[in-house]
N, C-alpha and C positions, 0 to 999 in steps of 0.2 A: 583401771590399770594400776597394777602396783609402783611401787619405786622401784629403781635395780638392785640399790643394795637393804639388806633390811636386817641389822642387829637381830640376835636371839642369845638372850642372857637366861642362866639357868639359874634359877633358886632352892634353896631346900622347902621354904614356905613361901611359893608362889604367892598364895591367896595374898598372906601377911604385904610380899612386897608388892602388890597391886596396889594395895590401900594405900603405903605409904608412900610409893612414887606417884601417886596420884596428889595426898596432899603434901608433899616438900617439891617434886615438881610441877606439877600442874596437869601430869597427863590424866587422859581420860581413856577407859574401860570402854572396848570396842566389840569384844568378844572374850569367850572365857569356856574352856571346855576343860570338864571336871571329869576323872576316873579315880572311882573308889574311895571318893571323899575329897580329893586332893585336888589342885589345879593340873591340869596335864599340859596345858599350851592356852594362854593368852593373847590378845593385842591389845594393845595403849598406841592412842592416837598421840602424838608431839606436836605440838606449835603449828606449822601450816598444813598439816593432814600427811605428814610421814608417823611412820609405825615400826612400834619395834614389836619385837615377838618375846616372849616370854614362858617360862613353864618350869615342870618340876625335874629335878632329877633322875636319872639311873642310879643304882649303886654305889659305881665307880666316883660318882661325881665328887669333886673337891672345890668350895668357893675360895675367890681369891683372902678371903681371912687366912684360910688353914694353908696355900702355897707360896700365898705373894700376888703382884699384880699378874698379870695375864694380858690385857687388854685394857681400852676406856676407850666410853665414847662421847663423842664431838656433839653438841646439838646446837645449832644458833635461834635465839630467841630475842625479841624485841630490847628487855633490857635486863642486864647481866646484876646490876649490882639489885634492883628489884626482887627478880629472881633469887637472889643468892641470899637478900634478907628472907623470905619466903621461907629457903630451903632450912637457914637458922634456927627458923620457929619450930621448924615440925621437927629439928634434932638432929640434922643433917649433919657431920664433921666435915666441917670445912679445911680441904686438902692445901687450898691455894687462895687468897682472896679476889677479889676483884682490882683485874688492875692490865693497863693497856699493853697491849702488845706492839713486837717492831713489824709485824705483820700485817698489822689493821686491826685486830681486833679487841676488844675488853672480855674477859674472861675469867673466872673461877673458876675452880673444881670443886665437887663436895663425894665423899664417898656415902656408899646406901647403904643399907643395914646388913649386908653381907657380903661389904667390901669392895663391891663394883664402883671404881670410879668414876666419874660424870666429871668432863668438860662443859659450861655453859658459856657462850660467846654470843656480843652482839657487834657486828661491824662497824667500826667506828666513821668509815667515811662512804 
C-alpha cells in the first residue's frame, strides 16, 4: 500500500538529480523508467519507507530557479543537524540552518540543484 500523499518534483536532469538527492540526502533509488535516454519518472525511498516521485519534464516546464519558489517539502528524519552536515558536503545551499522551532521541531532547509527547497526536521520531544 502506498502512502496518501506522495510528492512529484520535476527536473530538467532527472538522472543528475537522483544521484544527487541520493548522496546530500540519503535517499535511495527504488525504481527508474527511462524514455529516449532520459529519466521519464522515478521513486526514491525517504527515511521510513515514504516516496517521492520524480521525473523529467514537458516543454513548458520552468524550475523554481527560473520563477521563484513554488512549493517545498517537509521530510522528518532521525536527526536534523546530522543530516544537514551531510547535505553540506555533497554542496547542498543551505536556506536556513539548523535550529529549534516553537512547534516542536529542529529543522533546516537546504535547496537542490534546481532550486527545490527541502525542509529537514526531527521532533524534538
Amino acid at each position: 500500500m502506498r502512502q496518501t500523499v506522495t510528492p512529484y518534483l520535476l527536473y530538467e536532469d532527472a538522472g543528475a538529480a537522483i544521484e544527487w538527492l541520493s548522496k546530500a540526502f540519503g535517499f535511495g533509488e527504488k525504481d527508474r523508467f527511462e524514455h529516449e535516454g532520459r529519466v521519464a519518472h522515478a521513486e526514491l525511498d525517504v527515511g521510513d519507507g515514504s516516496t517521492i516521485f520524480l521525473g523529467g519534464p514537458g516543454g513548458d516546464y520552468r524550475n523554481p530557479k527560473a520563477v521563484g519558489r513554488t512549493s517545498f517539502v517537509y521530510v522528518y528524519i532521525p536527526d536534523a543537524d546530522e543530516h544537514c552536515a551531510r547535505a553540506m558536503e555533497a554542496g547542498a545551499v543551505i536556506v536556513e540552518e539548523p535550529s529549534d522551532q516553537p512547534y516542536g521541531d529542529r529543522r533546516y532547509a537546504a535547496e537542490d540543484l534546481e532550486g527545490h527547497v527541502w525542509y529537514f526536521a526531527t521532533p524534538l520531544a
